[in-house]
VORO-450553 format. One record per residue (C-alpha): x, y, z; chain; residue number from 1; residue in one letter. Coordinates in nm, 2 decimals, padded with zeros to 4 digits. Each point is the difference from the previous one (the first is absolute). Last residue first. Example, Ala and Ser with C-alpha at 12.3 -4.5 7.8 and 13.67 -1.06 7.14 Angstrom:
<nodes>
{node {01.37 -00.11 00.71} 'A' 2 'S'}
{node {-00.14 -00.34 00.07} 'A' 1 'A'}
</nodes>
This chain:
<nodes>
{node {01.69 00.34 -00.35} 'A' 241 'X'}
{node {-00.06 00.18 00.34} 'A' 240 'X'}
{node {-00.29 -00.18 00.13} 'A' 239 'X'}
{node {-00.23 00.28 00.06} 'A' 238 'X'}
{node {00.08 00.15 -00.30} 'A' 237 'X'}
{node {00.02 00.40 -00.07} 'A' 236 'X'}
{node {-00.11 00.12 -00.31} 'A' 235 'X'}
{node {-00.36 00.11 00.09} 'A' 234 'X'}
{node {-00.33 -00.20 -00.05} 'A' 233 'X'}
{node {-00.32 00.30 -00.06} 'A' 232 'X'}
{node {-00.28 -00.22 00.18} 'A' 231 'X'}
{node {-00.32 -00.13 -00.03} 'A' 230 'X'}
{node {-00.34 -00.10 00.16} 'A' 229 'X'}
{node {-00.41 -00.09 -00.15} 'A' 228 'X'}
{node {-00.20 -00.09 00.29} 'A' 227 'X'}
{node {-00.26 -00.25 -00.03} 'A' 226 'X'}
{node {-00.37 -00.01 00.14} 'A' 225 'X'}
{node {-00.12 -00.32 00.10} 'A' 224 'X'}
{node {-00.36 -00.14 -00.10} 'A' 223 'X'}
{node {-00.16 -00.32 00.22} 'A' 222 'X'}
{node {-00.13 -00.28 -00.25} 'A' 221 'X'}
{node {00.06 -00.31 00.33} 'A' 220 'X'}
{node {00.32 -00.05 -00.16} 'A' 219 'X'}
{node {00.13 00.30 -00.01} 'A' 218 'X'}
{node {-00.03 00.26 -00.30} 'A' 217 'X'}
{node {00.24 00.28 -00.16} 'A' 216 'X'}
{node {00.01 00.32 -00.12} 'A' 215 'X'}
{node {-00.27 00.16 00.19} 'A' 214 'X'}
{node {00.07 00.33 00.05} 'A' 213 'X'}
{node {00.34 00.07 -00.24} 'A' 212 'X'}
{node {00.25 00.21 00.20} 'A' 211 'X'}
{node {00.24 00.23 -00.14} 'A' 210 'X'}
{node {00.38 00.17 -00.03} 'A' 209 'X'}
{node {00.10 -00.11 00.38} 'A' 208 'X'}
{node {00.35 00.07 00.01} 'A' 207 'X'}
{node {00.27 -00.29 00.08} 'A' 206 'X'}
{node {00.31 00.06 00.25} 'A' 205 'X'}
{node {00.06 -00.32 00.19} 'A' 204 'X'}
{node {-00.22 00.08 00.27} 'A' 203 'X'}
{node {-00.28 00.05 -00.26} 'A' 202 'X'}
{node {00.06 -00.33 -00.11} 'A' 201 'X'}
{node {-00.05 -00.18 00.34} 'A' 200 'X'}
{node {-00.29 00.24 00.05} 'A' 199 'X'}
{node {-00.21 -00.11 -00.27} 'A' 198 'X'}
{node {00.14 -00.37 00.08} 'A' 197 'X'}
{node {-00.20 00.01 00.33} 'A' 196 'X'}
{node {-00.33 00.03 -00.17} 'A' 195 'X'}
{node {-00.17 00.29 -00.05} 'A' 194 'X'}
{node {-00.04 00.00 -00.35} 'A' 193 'X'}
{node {00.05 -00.28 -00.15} 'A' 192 'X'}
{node {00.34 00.00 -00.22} 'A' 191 'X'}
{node {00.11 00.13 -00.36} 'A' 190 'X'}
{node {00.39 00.06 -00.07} 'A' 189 'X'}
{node {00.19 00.25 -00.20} 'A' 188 'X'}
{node {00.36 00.02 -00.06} 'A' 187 'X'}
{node {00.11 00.31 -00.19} 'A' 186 'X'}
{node {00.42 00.02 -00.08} 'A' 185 'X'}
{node {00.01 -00.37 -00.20} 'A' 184 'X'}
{node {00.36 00.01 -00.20} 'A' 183 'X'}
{node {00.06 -00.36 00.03} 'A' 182 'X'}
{node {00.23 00.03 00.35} 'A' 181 'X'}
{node {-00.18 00.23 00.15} 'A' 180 'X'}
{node {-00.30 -00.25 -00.05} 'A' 179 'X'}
{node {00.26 -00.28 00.15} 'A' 178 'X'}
{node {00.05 00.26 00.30} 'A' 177 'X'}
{node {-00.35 00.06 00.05} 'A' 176 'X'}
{node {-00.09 -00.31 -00.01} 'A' 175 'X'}
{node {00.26 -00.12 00.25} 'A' 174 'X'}
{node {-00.07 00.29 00.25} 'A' 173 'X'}
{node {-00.38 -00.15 00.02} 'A' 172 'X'}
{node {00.09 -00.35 00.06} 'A' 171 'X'}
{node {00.23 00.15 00.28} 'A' 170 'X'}
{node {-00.28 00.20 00.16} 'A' 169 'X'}
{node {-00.27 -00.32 -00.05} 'A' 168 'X'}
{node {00.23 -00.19 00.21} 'A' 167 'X'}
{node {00.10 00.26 00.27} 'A' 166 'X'}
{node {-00.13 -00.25 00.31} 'A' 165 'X'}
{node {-00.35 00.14 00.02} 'A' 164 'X'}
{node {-00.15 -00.33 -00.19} 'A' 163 'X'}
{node {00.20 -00.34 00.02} 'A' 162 'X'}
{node {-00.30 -00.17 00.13} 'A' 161 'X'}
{node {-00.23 00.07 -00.24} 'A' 160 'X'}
{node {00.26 -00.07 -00.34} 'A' 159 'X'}
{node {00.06 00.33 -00.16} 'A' 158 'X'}
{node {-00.24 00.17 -00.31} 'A' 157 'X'}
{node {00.10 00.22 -00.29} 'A' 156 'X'}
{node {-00.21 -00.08 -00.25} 'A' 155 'X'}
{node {00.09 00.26 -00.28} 'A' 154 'X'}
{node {00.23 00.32 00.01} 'A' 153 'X'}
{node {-00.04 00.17 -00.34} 'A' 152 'X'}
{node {00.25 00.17 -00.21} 'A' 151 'X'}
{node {00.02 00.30 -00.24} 'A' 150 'X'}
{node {00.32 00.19 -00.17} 'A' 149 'X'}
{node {-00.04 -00.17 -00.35} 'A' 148 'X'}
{node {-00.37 00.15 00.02} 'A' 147 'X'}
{node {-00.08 00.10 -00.38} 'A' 146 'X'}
{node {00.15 -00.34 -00.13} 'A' 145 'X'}
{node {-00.23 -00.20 00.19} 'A' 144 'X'}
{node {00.15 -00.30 00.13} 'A' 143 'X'}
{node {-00.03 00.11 00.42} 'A' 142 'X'}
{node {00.22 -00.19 00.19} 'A' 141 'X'}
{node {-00.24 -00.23 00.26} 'A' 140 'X'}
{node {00.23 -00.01 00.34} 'A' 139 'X'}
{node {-00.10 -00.27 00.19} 'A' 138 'X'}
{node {00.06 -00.09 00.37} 'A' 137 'X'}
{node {00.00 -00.31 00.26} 'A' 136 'X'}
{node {-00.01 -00.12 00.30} 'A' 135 'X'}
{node {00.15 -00.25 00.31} 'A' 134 'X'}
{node {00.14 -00.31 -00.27} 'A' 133 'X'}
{node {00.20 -00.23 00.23} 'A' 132 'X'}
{node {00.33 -00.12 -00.05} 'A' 131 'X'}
{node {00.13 00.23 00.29} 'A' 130 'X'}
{node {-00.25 00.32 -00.01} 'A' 129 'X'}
{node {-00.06 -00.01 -00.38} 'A' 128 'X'}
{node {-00.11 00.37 -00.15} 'A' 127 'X'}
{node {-00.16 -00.07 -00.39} 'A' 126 'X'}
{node {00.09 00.26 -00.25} 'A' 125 'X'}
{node {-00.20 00.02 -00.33} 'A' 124 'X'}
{node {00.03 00.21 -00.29} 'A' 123 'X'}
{node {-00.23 -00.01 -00.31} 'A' 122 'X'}
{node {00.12 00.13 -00.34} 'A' 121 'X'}
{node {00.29 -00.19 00.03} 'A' 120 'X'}
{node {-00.09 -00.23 -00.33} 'A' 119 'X'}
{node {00.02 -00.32 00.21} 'A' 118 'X'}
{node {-00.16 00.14 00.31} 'A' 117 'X'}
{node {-00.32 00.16 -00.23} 'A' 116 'X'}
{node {-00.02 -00.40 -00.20} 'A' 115 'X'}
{node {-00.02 -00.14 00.36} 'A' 114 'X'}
{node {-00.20 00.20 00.23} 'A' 113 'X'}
{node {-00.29 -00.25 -00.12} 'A' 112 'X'}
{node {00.16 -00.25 00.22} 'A' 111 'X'}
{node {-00.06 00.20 00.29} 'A' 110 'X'}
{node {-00.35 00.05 -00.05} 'A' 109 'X'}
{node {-00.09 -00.39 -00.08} 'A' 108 'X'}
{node {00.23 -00.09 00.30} 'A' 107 'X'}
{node {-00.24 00.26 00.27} 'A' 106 'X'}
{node {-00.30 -00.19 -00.18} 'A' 105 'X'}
{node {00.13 -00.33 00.09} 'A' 104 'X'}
{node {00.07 00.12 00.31} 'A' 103 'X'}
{node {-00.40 00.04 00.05} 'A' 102 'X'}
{node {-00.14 00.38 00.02} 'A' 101 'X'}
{node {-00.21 00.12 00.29} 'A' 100 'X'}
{node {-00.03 00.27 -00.06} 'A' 99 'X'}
{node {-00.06 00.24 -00.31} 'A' 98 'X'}
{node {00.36 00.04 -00.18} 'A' 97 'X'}
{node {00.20 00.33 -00.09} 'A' 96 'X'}
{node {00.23 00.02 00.30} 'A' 95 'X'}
{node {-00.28 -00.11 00.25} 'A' 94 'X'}
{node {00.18 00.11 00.30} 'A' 93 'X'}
{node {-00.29 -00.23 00.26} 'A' 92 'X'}
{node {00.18 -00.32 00.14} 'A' 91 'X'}
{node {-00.14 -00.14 -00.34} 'A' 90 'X'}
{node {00.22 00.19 -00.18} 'A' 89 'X'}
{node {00.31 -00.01 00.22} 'A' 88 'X'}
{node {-00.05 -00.36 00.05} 'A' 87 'X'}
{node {00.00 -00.10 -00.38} 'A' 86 'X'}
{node {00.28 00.24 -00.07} 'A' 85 'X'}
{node {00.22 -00.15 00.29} 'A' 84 'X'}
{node {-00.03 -00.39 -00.10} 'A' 83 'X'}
{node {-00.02 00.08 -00.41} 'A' 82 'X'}
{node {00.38 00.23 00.02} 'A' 81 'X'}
{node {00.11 -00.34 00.20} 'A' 80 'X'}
{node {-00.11 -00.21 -00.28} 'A' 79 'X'}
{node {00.11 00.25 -00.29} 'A' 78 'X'}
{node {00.37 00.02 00.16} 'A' 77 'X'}
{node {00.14 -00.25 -00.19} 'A' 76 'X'}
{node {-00.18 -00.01 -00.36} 'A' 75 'X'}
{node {00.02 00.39 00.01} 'A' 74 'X'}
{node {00.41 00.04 00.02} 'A' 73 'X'}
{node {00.02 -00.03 -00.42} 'A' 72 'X'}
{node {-00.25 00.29 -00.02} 'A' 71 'X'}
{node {00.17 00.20 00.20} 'A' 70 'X'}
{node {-00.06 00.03 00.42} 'A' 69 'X'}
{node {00.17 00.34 00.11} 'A' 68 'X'}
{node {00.15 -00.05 00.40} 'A' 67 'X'}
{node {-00.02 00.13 00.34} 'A' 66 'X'}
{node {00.16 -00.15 00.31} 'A' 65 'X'}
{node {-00.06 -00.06 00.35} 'A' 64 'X'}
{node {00.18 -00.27 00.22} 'A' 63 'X'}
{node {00.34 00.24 00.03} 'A' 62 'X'}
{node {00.30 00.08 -00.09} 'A' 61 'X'}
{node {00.02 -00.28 -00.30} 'A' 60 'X'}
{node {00.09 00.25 -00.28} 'A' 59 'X'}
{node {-00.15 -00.18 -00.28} 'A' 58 'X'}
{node {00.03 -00.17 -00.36} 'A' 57 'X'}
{node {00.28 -00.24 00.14} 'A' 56 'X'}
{node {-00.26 -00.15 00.28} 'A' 55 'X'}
{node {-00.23 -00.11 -00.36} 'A' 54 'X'}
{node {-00.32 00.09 00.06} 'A' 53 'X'}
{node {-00.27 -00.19 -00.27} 'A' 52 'X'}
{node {00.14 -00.34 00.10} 'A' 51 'X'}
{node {00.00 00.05 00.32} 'A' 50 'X'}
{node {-00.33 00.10 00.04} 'A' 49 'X'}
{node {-00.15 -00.25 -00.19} 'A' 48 'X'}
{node {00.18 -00.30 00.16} 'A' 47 'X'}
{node {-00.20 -00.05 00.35} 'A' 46 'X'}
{node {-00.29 -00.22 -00.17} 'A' 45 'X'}
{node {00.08 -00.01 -00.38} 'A' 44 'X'}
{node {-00.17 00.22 -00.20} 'A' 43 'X'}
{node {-00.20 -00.09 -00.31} 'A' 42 'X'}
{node {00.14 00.08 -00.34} 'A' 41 'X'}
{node {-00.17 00.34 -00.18} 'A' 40 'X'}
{node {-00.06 -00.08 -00.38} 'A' 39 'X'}
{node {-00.15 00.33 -00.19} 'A' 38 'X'}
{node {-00.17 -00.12 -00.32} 'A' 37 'X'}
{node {00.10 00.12 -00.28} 'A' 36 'X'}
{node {00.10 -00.36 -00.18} 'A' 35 'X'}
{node {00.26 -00.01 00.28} 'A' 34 'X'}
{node {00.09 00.32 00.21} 'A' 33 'X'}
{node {00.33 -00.02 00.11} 'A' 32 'X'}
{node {00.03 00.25 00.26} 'A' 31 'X'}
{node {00.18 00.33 -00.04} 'A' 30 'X'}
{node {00.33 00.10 00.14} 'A' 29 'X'}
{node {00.15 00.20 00.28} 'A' 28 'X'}
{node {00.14 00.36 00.12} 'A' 27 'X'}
{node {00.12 00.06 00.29} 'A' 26 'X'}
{node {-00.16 00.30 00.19} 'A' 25 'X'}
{node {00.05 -00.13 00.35} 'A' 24 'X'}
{node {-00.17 00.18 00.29} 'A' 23 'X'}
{node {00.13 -00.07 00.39} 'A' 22 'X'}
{node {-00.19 00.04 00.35} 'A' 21 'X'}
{node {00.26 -00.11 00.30} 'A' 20 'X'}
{node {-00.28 00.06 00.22} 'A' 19 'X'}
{node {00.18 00.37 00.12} 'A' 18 'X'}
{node {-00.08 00.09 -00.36} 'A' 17 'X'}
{node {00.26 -00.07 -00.23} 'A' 16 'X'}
{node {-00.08 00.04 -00.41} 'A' 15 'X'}
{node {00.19 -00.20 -00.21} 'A' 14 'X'}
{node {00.17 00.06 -00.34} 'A' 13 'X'}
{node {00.18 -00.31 -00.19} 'A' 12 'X'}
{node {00.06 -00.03 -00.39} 'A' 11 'X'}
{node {00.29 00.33 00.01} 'A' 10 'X'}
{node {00.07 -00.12 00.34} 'A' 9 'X'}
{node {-00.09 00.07 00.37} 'A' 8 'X'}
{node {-00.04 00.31 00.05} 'A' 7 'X'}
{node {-00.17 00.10 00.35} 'A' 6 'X'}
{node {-00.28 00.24 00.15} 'A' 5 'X'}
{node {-00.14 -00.10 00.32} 'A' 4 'X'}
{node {-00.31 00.10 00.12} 'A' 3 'X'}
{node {-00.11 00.09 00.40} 'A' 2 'X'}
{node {-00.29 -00.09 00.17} 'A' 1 'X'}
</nodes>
């Protein structure tokens, strides 16, 4: 699977894969929150999508594309985000939750992303395959003012059936371009040990510094070690912005 690296504009980067795979760092605004309370506006069947990815903010080469949700993009995409999270958990990646968890928890947690999306402390890049959401990726900056350099990949998960086509790859090279991008050199990340994902990171260049026995429960009270990994981010960019 090869990648290709084009410039599109000053506003517009995009990462090819051989799926047509694109990132687009534009920048956006924040909701209006009245009386403090966060208002997200139901989607329409169908519309959503469309109104979230305008054809003018990508290359259209291809049916795959990458792109960074802000805090003003939330209210269209939070339905389809909702769908995929609440499989993914309760299909068995727990990301943080005990299974099974209800949609309406899924839309509680996303919603709560909110105040970190508006201030930019919190990243996140959803992939759509056509007008459909396939994954998803956050990139936590660290706010301490001893670790300016620091990042954390968080919930990283792709749609079932879109697994072992690149996905997760291409979600990866986006956070590590946008932490290039903020001055973020170490990017940690936590996952079971074991699993799959363990080895999907490793592939992709991450040390094992630790694992923690027991660091997490399953629903029947069952204990799962964790595995602490990281790595040393270079200069170069994967998508060549």
């Amino acid at each position: 699977m090869s990648l290709r690296l084009r410039r599109i504009s000053e506003a517009q980067c995009a990462v090819t894969l051989s799926t047509g795979a694109q990132v687009d760092p534009r920048e956006g605004t924040v909701l209006h929150v009245p009386g403090g309370h966060l208002s997200l506006e139901p989607q329409r069947q169908n519309e959503s999508l469309r109104m979230a990815v305008q054809p003018r903010n990508f290359m259209r080469s291809g049916s795959t594309r990458i792109r960074r949700i802000f805090a003003s993009d939330l209210k269209h995409v939070i339905s389809d985000l909702v769908d995929v999270f609440t499989d993914t958990v309760n299909g068995g990646s727990q990301l943080g939750f005990l299974p099974p968890i209800t949609r309406d928890e899924a839309r509680d947690y996303w919603i709560s992303l909110f105040p970190e999306l508006a201030t930019g402390s919190r990243l996140v890049f959803v992939a759509f395959n056509g007008d459909r959401v396939v994954g998803s990726g956050q990139l936590a900056l660290s706010q301490r003012t001893n670790s300016p350099h620091r990042a954390e990949v968080q919930r990283l998960f792709v749609a079932r059936g879109f697994r072992g086509q690149g996905v997760g790859k291409l979600l990866m090279y986006a956070l590590h371009d946008t932490a290039r991008e903020h001055g973020r050199s170490l990017i940690s990340l936590s996952t079971r040990r074991g699993e799959p994902a363990e080895e999907f990171y490793k592939r992709l260049g991450y040390v094992e510094a630790g694992v923690i026995p027991g660091w997490t429960i399953g629903p029947a009270g069952e204990r799962y070690d964790h595995v602490t990994l990281y790595q040393e981010l270079g200069r170069f960019q994967h998508s060549g912005w």
